[in-house]
Rosetta silent file (secondary structure, phi, psi, omega in degrees, C-alpha in Angstrom):
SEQUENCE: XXXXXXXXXXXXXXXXXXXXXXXXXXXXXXXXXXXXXXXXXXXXXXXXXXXXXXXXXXXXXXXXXXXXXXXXXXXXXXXXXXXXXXXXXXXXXXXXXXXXXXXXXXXXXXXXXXXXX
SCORE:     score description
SCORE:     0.000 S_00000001
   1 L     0.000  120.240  167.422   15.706   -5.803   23.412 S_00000001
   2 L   -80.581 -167.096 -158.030   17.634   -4.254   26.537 S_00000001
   3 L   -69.080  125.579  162.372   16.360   -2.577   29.169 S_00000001
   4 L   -26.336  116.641  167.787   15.450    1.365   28.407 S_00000001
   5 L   -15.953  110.077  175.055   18.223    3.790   29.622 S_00000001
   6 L   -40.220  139.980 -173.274   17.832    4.851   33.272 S_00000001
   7 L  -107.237   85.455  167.730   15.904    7.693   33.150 S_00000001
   8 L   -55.330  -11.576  167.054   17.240   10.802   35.830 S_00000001
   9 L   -90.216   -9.571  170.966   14.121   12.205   36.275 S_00000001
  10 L   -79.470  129.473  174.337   12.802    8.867   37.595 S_00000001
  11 L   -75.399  156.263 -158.159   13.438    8.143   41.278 S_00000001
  12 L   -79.998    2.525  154.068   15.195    4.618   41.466 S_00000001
  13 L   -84.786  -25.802  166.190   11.481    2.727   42.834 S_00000001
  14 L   -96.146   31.055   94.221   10.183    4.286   39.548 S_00000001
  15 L   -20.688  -60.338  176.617   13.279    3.372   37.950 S_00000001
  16 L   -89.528    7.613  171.309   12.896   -0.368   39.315 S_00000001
  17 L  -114.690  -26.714  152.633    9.389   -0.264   38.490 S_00000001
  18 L   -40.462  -60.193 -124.963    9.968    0.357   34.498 S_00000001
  19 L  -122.848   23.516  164.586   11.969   -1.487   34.001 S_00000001
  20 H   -97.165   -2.285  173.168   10.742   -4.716   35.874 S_00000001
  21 H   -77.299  -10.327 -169.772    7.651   -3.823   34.014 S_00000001
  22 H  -103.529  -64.575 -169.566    9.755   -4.087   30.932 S_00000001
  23 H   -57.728  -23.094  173.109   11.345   -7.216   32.010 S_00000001
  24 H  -108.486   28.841  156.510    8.012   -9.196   32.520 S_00000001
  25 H  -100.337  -47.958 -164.662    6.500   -7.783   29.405 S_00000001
  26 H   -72.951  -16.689 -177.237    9.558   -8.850   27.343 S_00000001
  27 L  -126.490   30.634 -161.951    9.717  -11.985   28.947 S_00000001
  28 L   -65.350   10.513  179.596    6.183  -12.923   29.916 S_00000001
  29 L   -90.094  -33.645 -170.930    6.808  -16.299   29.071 S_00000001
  30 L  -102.499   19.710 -173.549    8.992  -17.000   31.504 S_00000001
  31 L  -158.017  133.998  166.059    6.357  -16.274   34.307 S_00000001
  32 L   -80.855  117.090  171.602    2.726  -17.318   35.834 S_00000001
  33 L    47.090 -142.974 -162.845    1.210  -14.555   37.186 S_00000001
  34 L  -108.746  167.246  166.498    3.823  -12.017   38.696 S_00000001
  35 L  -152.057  122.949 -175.670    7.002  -12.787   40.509 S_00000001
  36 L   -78.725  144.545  137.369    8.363   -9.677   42.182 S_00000001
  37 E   -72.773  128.353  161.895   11.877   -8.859   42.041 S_00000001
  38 E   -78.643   25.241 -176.796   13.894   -8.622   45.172 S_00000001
  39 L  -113.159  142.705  171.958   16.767   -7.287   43.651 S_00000001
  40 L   -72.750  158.807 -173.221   18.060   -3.632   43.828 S_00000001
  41 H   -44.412  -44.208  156.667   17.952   -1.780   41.136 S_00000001
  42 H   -28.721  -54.415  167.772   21.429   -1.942   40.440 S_00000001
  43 H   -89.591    7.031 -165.665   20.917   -5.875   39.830 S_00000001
  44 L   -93.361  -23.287 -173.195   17.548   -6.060   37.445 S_00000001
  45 H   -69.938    4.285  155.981   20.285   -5.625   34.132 S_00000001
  46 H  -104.418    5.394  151.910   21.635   -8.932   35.212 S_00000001
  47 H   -69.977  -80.763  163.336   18.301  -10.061   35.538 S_00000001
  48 H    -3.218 -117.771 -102.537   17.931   -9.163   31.487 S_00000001
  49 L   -65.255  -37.893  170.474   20.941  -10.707   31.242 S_00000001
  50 H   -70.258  -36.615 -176.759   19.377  -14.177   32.817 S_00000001
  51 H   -64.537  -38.273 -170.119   15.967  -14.018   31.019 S_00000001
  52 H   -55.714  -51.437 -178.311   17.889  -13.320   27.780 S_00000001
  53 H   -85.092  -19.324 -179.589   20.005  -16.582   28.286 S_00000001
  54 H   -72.683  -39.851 -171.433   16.983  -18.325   29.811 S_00000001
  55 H   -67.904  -30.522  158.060   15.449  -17.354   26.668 S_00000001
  56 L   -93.373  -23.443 -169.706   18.012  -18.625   24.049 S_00000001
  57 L  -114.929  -34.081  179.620   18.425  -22.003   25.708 S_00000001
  58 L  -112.073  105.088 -178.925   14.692  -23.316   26.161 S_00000001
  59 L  -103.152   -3.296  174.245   13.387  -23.130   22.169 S_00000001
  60 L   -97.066  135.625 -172.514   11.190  -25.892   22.710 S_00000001
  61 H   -53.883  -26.304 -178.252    7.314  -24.824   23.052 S_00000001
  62 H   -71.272  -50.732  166.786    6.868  -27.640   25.375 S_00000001
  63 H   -42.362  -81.618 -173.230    9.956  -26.784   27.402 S_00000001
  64 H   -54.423  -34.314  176.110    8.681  -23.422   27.847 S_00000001
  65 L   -96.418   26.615  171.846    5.394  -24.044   29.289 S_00000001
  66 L  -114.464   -6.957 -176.321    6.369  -26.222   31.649 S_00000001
  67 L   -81.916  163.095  166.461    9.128  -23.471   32.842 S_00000001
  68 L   171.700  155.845  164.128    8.625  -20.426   35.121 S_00000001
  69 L  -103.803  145.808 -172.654   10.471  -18.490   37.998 S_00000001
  70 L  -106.719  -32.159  162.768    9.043  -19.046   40.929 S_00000001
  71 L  -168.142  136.580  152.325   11.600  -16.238   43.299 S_00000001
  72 E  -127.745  122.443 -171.258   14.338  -13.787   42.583 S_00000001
  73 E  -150.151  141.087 -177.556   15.952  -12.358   44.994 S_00000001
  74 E   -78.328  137.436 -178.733   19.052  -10.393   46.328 S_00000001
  75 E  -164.418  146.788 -166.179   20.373  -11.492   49.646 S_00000001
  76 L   -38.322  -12.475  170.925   23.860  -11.487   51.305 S_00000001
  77 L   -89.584   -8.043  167.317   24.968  -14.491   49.436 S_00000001
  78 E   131.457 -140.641 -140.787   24.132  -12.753   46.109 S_00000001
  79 E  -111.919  142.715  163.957   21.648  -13.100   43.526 S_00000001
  80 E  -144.099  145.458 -149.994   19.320  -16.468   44.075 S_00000001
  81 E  -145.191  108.664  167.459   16.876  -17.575   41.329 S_00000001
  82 L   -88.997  175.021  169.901   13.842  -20.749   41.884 S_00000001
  83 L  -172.491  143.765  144.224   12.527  -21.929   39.143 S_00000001
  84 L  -112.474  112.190 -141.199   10.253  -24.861   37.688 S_00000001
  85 L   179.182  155.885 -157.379   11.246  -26.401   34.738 S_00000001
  86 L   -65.121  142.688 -160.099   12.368  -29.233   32.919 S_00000001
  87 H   -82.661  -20.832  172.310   15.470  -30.839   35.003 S_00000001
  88 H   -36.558  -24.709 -165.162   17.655  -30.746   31.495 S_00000001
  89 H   -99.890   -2.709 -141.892   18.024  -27.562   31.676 S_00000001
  90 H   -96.123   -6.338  174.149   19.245  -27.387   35.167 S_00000001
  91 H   -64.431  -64.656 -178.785   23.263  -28.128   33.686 S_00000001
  92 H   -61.742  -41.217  171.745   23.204  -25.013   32.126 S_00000001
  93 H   -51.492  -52.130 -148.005   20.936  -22.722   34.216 S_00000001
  94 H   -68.947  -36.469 -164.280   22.363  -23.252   37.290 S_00000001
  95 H   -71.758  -31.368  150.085   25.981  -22.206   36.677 S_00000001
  96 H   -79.405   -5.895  178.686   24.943  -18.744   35.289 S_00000001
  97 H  -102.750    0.645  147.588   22.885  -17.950   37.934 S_00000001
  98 H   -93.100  -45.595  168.789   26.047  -18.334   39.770 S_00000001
  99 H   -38.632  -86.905  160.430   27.920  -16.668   37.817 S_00000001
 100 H   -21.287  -34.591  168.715   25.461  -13.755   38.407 S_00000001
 101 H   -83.979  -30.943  155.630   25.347  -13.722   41.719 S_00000001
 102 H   -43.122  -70.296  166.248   28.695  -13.407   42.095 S_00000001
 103 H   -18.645  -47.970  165.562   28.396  -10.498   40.124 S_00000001
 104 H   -34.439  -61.142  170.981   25.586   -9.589   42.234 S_00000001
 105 H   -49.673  -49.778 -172.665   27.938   -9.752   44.987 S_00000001
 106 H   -93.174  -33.421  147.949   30.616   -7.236   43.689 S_00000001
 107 H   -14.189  -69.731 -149.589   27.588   -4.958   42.454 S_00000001
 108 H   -72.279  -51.317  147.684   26.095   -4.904   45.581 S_00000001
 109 H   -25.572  -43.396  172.795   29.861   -4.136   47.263 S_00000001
 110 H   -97.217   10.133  177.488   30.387   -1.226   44.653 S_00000001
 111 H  -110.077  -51.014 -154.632   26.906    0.332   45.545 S_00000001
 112 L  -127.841   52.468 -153.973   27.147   -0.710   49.351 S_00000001
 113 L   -68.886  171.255  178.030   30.531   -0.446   50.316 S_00000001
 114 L   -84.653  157.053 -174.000   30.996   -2.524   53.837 S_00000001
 115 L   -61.675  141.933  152.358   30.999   -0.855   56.940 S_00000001
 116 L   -47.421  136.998 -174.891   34.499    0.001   58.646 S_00000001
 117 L   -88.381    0.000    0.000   35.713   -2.576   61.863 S_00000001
């Protein structure tokens, strides 16, 4: 299920507070207690877009409870994602969560253009 439509009568922290409440209901699996996102708003649909793939790739019950994120966060190098989890996984994982931050990166550029020299 994606994310609910941004909502214009919501101001974008109750904007980013739907719909990370939506992402750690839909994906409550993939988390121990809470793990806030640090990402602008702008960035939690490529969070979806990671739980979603996180979410399709570890189908084993075992797998899954030994996984969890641990930090997500935006930061001038882009999107950065911890996690604990089985190291098998870490071929696949890691290379989309580059992939994403790149993304992250031109997001955050088309939101935030850089200042003029």
């Amino acid at each position: 299920m994606p994310l609910s439509p941004a909502n214009s009568e919501l101001s974008s922290q109750e904007q980013h507070a739907l719909w990370s409440s939506e992402l750690l209901e839909q994906y409550s699996w993939q988390f121990q207690g809470e793990t806030p996102f640090a990402v602008p708003l702008a960035c939690l649909p490529l969070l979806d877009e990671l739980f979603k793939f996180v979410d399709e790739t570890i189908k084993d019950s075992f797998d899954r409870s030994l996984f969890c994120w641990t930090d997500l966060k935006q930061g001038s190098k882009g999107l950065t994602a911890w996690y604990l989890g089985v190291e098998d996984y870490d071929e696949a994982l890691e290379p989309y969560i580059e992939n994403l931050s790149a993304r992250a990166l031109t997001l955050n550029d088309a939101v935030d253009p850089p200042a003029p020299k």
